[in-house]
C-alpha positions as CSV (number, residue, x, y, z in Angstrom):
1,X,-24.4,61.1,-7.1
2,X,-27.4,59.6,-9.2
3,X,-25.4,56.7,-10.4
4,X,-24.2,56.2,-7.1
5,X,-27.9,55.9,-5.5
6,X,-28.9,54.2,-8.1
7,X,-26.4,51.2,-7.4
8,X,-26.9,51.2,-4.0
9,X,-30.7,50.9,-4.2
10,X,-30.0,48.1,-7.1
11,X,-27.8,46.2,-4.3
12,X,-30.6,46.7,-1.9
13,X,-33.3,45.9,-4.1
14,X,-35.6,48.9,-3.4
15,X,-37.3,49.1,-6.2
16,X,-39.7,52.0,-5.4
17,X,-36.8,54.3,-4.6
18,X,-35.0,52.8,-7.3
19,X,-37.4,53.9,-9.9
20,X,-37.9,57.0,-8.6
21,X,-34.0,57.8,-8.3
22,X,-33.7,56.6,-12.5
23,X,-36.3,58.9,-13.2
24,X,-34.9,61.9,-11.4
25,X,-31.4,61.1,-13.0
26,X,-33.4,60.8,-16.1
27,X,-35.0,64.5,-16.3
28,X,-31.8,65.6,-15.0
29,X,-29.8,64.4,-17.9
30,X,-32.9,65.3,-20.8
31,X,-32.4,69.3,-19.0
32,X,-28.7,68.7,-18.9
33,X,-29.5,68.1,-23.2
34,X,-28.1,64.0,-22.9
35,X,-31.3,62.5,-24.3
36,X,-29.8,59.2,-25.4
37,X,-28.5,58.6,-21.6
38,X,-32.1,60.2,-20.6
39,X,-33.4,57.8,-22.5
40,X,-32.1,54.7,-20.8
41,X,-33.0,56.0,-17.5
42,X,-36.6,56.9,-18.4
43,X,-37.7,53.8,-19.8
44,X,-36.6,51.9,-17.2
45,X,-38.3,53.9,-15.0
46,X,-41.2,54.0,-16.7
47,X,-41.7,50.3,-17.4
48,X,-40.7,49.9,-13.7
49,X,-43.8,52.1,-12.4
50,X,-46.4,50.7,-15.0
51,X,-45.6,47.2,-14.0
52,X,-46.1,48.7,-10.2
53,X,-49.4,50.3,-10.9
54,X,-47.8,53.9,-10.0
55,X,-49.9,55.9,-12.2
56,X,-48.7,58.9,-11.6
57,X,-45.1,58.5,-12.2
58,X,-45.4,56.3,-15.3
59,X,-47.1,59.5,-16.5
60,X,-44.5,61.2,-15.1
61,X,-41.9,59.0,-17.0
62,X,-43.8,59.3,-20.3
63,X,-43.6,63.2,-20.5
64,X,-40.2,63.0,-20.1
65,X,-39.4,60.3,-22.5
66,X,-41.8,62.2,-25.0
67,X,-39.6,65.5,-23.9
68,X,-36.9,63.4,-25.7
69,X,-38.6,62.3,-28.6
70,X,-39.0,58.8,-27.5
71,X,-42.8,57.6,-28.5
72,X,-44.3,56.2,-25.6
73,X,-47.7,55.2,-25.4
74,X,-50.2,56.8,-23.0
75,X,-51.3,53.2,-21.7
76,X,-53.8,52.9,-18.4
77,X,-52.5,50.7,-16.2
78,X,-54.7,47.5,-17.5
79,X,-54.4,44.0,-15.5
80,X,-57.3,42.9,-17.4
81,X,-60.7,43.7,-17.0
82,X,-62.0,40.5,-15.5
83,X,-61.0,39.7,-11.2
84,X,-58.6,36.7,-10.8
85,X,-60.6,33.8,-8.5
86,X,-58.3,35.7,-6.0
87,X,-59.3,38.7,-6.3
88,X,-63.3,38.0,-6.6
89,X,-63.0,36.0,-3.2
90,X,-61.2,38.8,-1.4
91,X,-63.5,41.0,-3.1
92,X,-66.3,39.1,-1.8
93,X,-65.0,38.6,2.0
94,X,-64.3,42.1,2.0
95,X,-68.1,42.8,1.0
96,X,-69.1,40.9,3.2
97,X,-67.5,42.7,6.1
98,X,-64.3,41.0,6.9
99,X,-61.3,43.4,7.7
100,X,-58.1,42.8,5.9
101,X,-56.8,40.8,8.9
102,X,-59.6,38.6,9.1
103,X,-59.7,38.1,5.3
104,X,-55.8,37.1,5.2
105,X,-56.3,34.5,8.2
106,X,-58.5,33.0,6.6
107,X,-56.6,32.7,3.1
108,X,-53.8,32.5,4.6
109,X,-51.9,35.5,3.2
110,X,-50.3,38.4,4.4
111,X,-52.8,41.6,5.5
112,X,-50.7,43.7,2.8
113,X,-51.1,41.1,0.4
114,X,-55.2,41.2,0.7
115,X,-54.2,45.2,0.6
116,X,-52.5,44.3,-3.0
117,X,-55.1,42.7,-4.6
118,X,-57.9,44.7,-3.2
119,X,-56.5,48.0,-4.8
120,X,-56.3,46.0,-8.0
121,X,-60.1,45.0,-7.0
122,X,-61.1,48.9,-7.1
123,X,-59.1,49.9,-10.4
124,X,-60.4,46.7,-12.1
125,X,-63.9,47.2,-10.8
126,X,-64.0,51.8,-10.9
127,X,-65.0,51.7,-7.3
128,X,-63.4,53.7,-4.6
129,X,-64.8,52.3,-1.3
130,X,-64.9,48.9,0.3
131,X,-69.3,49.6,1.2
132,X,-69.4,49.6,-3.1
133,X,-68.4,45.9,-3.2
134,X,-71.8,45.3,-1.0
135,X,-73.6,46.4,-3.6
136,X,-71.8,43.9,-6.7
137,X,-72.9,40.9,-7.9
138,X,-71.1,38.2,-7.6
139,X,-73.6,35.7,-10.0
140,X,-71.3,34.5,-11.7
């Protein structure tokens, strides 16, 4: 049944669900004692959810791959530690008041695309609220 979802979601290009459904075929197969095979599935996984920024089930994926014998770094999701020009201006509109509608008309992207980057924004900056970028400086 794992292999067959996991086909299906590769047709469909779901790559969320896809990760997620490698990584519970994965710890299935390390219980069921196939490490090798867990293997495959795990790292995939786990490179799949670091490159997303899913935190929690890269972890996930590491303590499995680990529960193999694999050696996985313990890596924080890192995008650098300086803001793209994109980023700093969304960054900026948003500190300045704008709603993520109003910023994405007026860059002409997509309201979950100014979502995106200002997630990346918070984990790049340690902030948790949009009233902290208020308070940056920008001179720069």
């Amino acid at each position: 049944m794992f292999t067959e979802a996991i086909e299906r979601l590769e047709r469909a290009h779901i790559v969320l669900h896809l990760a997620r459904a490698q990584l519970c075929y994965g710890e299935w197969l390390r219980r069921a004692n196939r490490r090798v095979d867990a293997r495959q599935q795990l790292n995939t996984a786990h490179d799949t959810f670091t490159r997303m920024g899913a935190e929690g089930f890269a972890e996930r994926a590491r303590r499995e791959l680990a529960a193999t014998g694999e050696k996985v770094r313990k890596q924080a999701i890192s995008s650098g530690d300086e803001l793209t020009a994109q980023e700093e201006q969304i960054a900026r509109l948003a500190g300045d008041g704008l709603t993520n509608q109003e910023i994405g008309a007026q860059l002409f992207i997509s309201t979950h695309t100014v979502e995106w980057h200002l997630r990346k924004v918070f984990v790049k900056l340690g902030i948790t609220s949009r009233r902290q970028l208020r308070t940056m400086s920008w001179a720069s």
